[in-house]
C-alpha positions as CSV (number, residue, x, y, z in Angstrom):
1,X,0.0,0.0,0.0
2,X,1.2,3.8,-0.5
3,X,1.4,6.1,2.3
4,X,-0.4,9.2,2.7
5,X,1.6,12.2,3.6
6,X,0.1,13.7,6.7
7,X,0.5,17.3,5.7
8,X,-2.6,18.5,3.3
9,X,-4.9,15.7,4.4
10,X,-8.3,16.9,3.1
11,X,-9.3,17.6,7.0
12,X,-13.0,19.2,7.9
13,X,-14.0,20.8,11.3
14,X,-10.3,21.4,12.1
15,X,-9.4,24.8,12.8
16,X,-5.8,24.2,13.9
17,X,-3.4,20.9,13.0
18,X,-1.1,20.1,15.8
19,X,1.9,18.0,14.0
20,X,4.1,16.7,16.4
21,X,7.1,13.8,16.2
22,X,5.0,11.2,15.5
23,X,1.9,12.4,13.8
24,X,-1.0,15.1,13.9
25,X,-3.6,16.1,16.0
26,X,-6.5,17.6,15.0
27,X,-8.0,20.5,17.0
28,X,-11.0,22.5,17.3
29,X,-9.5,25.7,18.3
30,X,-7.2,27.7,16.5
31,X,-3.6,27.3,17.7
32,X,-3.5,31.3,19.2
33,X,-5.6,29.3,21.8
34,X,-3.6,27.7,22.9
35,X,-1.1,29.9,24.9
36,X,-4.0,31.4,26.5
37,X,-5.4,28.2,27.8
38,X,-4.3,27.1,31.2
39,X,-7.1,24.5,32.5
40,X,-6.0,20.9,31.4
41,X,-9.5,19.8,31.0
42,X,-9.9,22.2,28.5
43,X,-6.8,21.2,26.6
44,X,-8.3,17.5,27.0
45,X,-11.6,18.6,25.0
46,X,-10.0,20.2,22.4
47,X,-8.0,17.4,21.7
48,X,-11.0,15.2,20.9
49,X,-11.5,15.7,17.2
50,X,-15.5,15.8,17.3
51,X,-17.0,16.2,13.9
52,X,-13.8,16.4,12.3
53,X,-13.5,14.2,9.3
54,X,-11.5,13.5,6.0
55,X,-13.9,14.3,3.1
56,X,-12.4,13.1,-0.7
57,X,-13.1,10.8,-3.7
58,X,-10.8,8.3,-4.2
59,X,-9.9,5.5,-6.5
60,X,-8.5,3.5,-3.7
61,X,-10.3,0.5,-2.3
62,X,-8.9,0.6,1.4
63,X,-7.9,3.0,3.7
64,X,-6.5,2.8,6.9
65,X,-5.5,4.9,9.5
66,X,-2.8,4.5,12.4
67,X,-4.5,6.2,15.2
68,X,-3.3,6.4,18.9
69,X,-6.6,7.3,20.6
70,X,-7.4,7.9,24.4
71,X,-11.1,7.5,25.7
72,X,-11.8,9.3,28.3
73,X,-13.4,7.8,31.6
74,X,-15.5,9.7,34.1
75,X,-15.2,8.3,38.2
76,X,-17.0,4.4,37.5
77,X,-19.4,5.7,34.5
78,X,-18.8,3.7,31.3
79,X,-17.4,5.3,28.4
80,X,-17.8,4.6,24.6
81,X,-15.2,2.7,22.7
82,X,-13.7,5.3,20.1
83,X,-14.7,4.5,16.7
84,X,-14.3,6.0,13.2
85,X,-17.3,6.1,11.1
86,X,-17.5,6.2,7.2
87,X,-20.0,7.9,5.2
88,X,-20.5,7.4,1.8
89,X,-22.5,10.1,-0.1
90,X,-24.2,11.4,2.7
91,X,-24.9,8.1,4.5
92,X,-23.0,6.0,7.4
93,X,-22.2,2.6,5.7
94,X,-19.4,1.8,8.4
95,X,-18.5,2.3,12.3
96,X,-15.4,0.5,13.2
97,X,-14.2,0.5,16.8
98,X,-10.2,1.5,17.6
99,X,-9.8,-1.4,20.0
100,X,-5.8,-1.0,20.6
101,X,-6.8,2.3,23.0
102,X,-5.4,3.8,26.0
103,X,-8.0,4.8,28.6
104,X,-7.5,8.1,31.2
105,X,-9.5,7.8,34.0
106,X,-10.5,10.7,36.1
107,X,-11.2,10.1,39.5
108,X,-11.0,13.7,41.3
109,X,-9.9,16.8,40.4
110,X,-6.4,16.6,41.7
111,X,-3.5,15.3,39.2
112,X,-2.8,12.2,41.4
113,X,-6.6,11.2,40.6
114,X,-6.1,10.9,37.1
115,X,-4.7,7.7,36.1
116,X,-4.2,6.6,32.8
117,X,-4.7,2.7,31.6
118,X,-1.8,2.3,28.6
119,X,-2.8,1.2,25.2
120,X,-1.2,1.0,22.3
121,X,-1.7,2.4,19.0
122,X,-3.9,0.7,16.9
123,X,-4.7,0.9,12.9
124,X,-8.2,0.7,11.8
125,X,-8.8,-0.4,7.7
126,X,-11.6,0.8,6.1
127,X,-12.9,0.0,2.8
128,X,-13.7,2.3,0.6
129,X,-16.5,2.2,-2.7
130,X,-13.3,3.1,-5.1
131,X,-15.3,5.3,-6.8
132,X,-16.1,9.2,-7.3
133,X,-18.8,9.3,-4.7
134,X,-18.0,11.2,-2.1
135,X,-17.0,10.0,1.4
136,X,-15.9,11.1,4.6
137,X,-13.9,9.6,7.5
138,X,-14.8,10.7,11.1
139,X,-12.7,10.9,13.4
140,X,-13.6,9.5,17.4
141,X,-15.6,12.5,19.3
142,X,-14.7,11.6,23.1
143,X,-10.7,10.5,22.5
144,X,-7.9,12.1,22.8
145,X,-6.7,11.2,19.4
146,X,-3.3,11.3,17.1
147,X,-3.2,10.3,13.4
148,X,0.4,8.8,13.1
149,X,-0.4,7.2,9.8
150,X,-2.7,7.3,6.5
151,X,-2.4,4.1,3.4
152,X,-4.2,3.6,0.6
153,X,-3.8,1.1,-2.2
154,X,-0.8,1.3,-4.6
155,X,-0.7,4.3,-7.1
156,X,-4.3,5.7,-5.6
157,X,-4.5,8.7,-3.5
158,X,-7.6,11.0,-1.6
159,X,-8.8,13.6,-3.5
160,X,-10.0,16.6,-1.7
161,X,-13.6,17.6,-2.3
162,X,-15.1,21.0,-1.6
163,X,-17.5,21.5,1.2
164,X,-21.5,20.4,0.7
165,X,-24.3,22.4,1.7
166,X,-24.5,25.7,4.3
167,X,-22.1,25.7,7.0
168,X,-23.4,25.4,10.7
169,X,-21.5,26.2,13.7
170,X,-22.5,25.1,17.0
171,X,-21.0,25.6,19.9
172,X,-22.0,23.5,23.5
173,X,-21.2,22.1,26.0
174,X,-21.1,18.1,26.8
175,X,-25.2,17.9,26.3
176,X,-23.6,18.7,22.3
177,X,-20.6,16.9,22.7
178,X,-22.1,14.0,22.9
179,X,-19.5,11.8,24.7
180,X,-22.3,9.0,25.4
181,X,-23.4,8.6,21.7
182,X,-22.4,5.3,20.0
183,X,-19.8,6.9,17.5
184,X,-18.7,10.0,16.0
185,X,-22.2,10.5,13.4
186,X,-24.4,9.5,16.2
187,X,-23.8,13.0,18.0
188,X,-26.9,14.9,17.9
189,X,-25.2,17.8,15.4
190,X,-24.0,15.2,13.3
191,X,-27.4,14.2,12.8
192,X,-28.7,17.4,12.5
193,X,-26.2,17.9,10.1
194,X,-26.7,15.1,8.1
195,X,-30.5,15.1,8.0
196,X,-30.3,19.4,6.9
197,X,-27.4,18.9,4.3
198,X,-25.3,21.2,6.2
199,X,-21.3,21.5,6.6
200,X,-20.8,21.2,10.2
201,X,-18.5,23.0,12.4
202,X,-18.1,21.6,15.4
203,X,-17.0,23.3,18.6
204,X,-18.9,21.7,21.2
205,X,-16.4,21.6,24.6
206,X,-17.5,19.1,26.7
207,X,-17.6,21.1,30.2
208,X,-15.8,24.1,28.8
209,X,-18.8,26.1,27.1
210,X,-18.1,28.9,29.4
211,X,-18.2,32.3,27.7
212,X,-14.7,32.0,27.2
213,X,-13.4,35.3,24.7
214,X,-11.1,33.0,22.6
215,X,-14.0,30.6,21.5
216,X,-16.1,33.7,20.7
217,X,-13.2,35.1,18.6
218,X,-12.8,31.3,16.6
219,X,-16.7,31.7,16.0
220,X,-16.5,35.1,15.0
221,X,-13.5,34.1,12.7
222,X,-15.0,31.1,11.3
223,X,-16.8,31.0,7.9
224,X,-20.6,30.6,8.8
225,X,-23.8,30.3,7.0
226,X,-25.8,30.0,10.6
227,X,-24.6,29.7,14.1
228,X,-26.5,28.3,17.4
229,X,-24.8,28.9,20.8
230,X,-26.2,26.4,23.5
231,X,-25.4,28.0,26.6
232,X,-25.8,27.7,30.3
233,X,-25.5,24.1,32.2
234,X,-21.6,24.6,32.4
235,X,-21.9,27.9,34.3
236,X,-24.4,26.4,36.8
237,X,-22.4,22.5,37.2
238,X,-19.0,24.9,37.7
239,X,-20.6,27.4,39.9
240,X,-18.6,29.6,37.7
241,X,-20.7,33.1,37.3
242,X,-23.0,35.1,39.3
243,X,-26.3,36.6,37.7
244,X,-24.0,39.9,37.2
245,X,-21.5,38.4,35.1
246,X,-23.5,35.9,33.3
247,X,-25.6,38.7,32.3
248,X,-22.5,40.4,30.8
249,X,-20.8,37.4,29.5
250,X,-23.8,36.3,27.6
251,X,-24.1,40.2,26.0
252,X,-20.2,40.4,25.1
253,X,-20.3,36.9,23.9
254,X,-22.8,37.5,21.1
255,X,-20.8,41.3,20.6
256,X,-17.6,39.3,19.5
257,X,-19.5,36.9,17.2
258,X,-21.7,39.4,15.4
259,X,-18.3,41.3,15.0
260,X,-17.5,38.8,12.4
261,X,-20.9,37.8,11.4
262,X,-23.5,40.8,11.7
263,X,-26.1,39.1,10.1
264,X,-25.9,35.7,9.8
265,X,-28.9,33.7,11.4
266,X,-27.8,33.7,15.0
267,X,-29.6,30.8,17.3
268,X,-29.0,30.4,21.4
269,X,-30.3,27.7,23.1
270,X,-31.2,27.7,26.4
271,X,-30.2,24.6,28.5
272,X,-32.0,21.8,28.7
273,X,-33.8,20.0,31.8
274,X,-31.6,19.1,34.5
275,X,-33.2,18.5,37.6
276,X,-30.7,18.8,40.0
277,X,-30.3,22.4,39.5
278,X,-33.4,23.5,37.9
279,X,-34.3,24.9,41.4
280,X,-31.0,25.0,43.4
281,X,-27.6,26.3,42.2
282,X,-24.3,24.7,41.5
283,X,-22.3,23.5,41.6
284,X,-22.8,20.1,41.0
285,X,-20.9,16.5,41.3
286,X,-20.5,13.2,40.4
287,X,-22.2,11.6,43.4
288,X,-22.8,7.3,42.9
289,X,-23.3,7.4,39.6
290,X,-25.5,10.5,39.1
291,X,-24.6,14.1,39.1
292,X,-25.8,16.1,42.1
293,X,-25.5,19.5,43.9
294,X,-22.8,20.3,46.0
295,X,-24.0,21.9,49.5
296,X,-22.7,25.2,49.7
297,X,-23.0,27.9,52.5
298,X,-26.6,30.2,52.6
299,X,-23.5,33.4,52.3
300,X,-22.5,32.1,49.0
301,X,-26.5,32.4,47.8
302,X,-26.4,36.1,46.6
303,X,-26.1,36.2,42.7
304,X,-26.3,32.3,42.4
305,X,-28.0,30.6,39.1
306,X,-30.2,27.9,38.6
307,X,-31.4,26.7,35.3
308,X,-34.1,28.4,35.4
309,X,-33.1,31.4,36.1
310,X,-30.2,30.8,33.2
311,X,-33.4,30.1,30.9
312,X,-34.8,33.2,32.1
313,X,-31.3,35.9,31.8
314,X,-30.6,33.9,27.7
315,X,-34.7,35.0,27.1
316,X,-34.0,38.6,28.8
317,X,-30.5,39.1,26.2
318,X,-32.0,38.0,23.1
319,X,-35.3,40.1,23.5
320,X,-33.4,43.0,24.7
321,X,-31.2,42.4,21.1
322,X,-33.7,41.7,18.8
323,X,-34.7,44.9,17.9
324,X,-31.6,46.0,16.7
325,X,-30.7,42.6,15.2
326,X,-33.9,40.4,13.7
327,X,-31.3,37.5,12.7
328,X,-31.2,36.8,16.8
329,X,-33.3,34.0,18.0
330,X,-34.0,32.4,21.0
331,X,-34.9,28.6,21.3
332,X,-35.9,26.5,25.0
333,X,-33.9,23.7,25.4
334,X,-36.2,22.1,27.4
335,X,-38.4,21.8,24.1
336,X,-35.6,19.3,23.3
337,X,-35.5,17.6,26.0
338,X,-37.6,18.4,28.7
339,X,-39.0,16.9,32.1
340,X,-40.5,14.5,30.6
341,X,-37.6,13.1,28.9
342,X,-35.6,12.5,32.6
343,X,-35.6,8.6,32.3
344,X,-33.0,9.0,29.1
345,X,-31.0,10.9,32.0
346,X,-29.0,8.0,33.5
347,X,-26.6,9.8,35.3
348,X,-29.0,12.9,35.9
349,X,-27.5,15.2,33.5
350,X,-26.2,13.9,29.8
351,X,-28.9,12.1,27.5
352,X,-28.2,8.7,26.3
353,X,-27.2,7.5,23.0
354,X,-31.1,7.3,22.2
355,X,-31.9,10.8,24.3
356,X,-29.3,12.2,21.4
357,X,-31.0,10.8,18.6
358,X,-34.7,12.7,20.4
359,X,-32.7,15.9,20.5
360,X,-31.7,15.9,17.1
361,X,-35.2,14.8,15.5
362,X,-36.4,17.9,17.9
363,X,-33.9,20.1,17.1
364,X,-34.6,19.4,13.0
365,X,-37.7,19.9,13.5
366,X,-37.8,23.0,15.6
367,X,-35.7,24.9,14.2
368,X,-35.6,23.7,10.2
369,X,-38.9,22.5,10.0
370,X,-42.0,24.7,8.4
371,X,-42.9,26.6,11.0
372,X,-39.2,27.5,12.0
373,X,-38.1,31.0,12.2
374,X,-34.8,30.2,12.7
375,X,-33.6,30.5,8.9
376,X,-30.5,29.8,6.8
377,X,-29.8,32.0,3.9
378,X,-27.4,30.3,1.2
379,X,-24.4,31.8,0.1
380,X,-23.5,33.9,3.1
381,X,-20.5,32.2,4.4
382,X,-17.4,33.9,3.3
383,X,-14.9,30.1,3.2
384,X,-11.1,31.5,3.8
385,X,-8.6,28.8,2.4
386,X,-7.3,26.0,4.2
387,X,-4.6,27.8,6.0
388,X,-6.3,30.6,7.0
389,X,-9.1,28.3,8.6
390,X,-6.7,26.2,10.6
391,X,-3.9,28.7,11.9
């Protein structure tokens, strides 16, 4: 078989290619980020390479991929194998698990609680239609993940094809990450994606959708044909804001994206049900199995969020926006997954694989479907070069 150079793989959903001694990372933050970063769990998220793929035509019959992939594993909660999924012309014809995989396991929030199980790295071999249909390779969503190698057969090579349908880019937090989903296409944007035609950019950040300034600015700088922000249960698990600055946040937030995007079709989503805090503040913990509030001192109470009162500041900021900017709209999460969807809660706060799959039927529906306001408008998206997108 011929081997692939690593450099100019026809990668989508990257905006920055780490390549290191013995192979290339994909990330979904651009590499000024990285300086600026200082909390290892966000480093962690970024290396997971959700909805990044390789999209080409290719002669080739087989392709395969030397990956060296770390799952991550919360306290005793299971995790999903990582997998790589092919689509063929629009449709998943193949999930194939990475089974040589190391696995980090995070037991506490100290350094010596994070222990890591050693794997090795393992090569997964596709097959391909060896035709000029289009297909795409996904990468694992929750893994750490290195490509160290890329073959195909003898005298073929992958063809880069250019992007399909409007580009969306979300933003979340784990609810869009998706780490319980089966496999990389079975995250609920993914199917969103798939279902709408659209040429997702993922930058969901499982625990890190926190306001932060430098995922604003990769938004803002990002090419986009409509964007959807799905904010809130992070600020309330971390105990992270108080009304005042959540208020703010949310308000400069939006500033920095419409800086680069001023009328684009703008979405945020407010969070979706989560019992624990729907009535009591963060933050919250991992607690035998299921995620539950953290007691914390009747002094500390002053300013303090619940979901609902997250729901209720996210309405407050869009209304107060919309006059000036009628491309703002506002959707309740908990019309995609709502209190009477708690039993696809196992551990009280993340959907399951088949809670995902309700979100995104909702989510299609709701937002895409004919009543919908919230509507794309073709051609928008300005589509810098390959570079320029991943610097």
């Amino acid at each position: 078989m011929r081997s692939v150079p690593l450099d100019g793989l026809p990668v989508v959903g990257a905006l920055h290619e780490e390549h290191t001694d013995t192979g290339v990372a994909f990330e979904r933050l651009p590499r000024r980020t990285r300086a600026q970063v200082a909390d290892p769990s966000l480093q962690l998220v970024l290396a997971m390479p959700a909805g990044v793929r390789l999209a080409f035509t290719s002669a080739s019959t087989v392709l395969e991929l030397d990956l060296a992939a770390t799952a991550v594993q919360v306290g005793d909660l299971p995790y999903v194998r990582p997998a790589v999924d092919v689509v063929v012309a629009g449709e998943p014809v193949l999930s194939v698990e990475v089974v040589e995989h190391a696995v980090l396991q995070l037991r506490g929030p100290l350094p010596e609680d994070v222990v890591v199980l050693p794997g090795g790295p393992g090569t997964v071999r596709l097959a391909l239609p060896g035709d000029d249909r289009r297909v795409e390779v996904w990468f694992p969503h929750g893994a750490v993940t290195e490509l160290r190698g890329v073959r195909v057969d003898e005298g073929k090579d992958l063809r880069p094809v250019p992007p399909e349908g409007l580009r969306w880019v979300h933003h979340g937090s784990s609810i869009s990450h998706c780490l319980e989903a089966s496999s990389p296409t079975q995250t609920w944007p993914a199917l969103v994606a798939r279902e709408q035609g659209l040429d997702l950019l993922d930058l969901a950040l499982a625990g890190q959708c926190q306001l932060d300034g430098w995922t604003a600015r990769a938004i803002r700088d990002a090419p986009a044909d409509l964007i959807s922000l799905k904010l809130g249960i992070n600020v309330v698990n971390g105990d992270t804001m108080r009304e005042r600055t959540f208020h703010a946040a949310v308000h400069g937030f939006l500033d920095t994206v419409r800086d680069g995007h001023p009328d684009t079709p703008l979405l945020v989503v407010t969070p979706i049900v989560c019992p624990a805090v729907e009535q009591h503040p963060g933050p919250t913990a991992l607690q035998d199995g299921v995620f539950g509030v953290v007691p914390r001192p009747d002094a500390l109470a002053t300013g303090a969020l619940t979901l609902q009162r997250v729901r209720e500041v996210l309405s407050e900021v869009v209304t107060a926006r919309q006059a000036a900017d009628p491309a703002l709209h506002l959707l309740d999460g908990l019309q995609l997954f709502g209190p009477a969807d708690v039993d696809s809660l196992p551990d009280g706060l993340h959907p399951d694989a088949a809670g995902y799959r309700t979100m995104a039927e909702r989510f299609s529906t709701l937002v895409f479907g004919g009543s919908g306001a919230f509507r794309p408008r073709a051609g928008t998206a300005t589509r810098p070069g390959p570079a320029s997108l991943r610097s």
